[in-house]
C-alpha angles and dihedrals in degrees: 000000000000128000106247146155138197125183125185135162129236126204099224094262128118095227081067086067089092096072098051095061083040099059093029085051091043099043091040095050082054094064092039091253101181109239102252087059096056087048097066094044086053093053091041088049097043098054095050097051086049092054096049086045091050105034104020100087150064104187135041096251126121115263128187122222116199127221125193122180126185137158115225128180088330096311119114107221121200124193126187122176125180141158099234127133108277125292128159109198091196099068092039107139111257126240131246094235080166097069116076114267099252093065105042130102133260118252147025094065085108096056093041090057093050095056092049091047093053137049104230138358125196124186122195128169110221110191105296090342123094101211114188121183126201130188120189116187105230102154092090085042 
């Protein structure tokens, strides 16, 4: 597996969803990701650039989120930067996946998933910018 690194930009529409499982697809069969792999990241990635598209702002305006996806001494880093109005993911409330569905509450399955696909998920605010971080060990993969 070789040491590598892609970075793209997305407006903060869903039809720009496209691009995130296409350059995850595309970086992840470079480094001989197997499929299901790729597949969770996808999913991880995918939620929570839904959730920046649907909850992030407050106006109409375009707005860019950045991507940035590297491999770096087997561990899959994810980086994903918007301008969006402040959410941290790590202290999302978890869900009762005990409970039947029907009476369970909307929201933060997503997130859940997320944290159980990946090994690890940081959030930090830098000044206007939400910057989330996730690593993924893929060098026992």
């Amino acid at each position: 597996m070789t040491e590598g690194r892609i970075s793209f930009e997305l407006k903060n529409s869903l039809s720009e969803l496209k691009k995130v499982s296409k350059n995850l697809e595309l970086f992840g069969r470079s480094l001989d990701l197997p499929q299901r792999t790729i597949f969770k990241i996808n999913l991880a990635l995918e939620e929570l650039v839904s959730n920046i598209i649907y909850y992030g702002y407050v106006d109409d305006d375009d707005h860019w989120i950045k991507i940035a996806i590297s491999l770096e001494g087997g561990v899959l880093v994810i980086s994903l930067e918007d301008d969006g109005i402040p959410f941290n993911p790590v202290e999302a409330r978890e869900p009762d996946c005990g409970c039947p569905i029907e009476d369970r509450e909307i929201g933060n399955l997503g997130i859940h998933l997320c944290k159980q696909f990946m090994d690890d998920l940081i959030y930090e605010r830098r000044g206007n910018k939400n910057i989330v971080v996730l690593r993924k060990d893929v060098e026992e993969i």
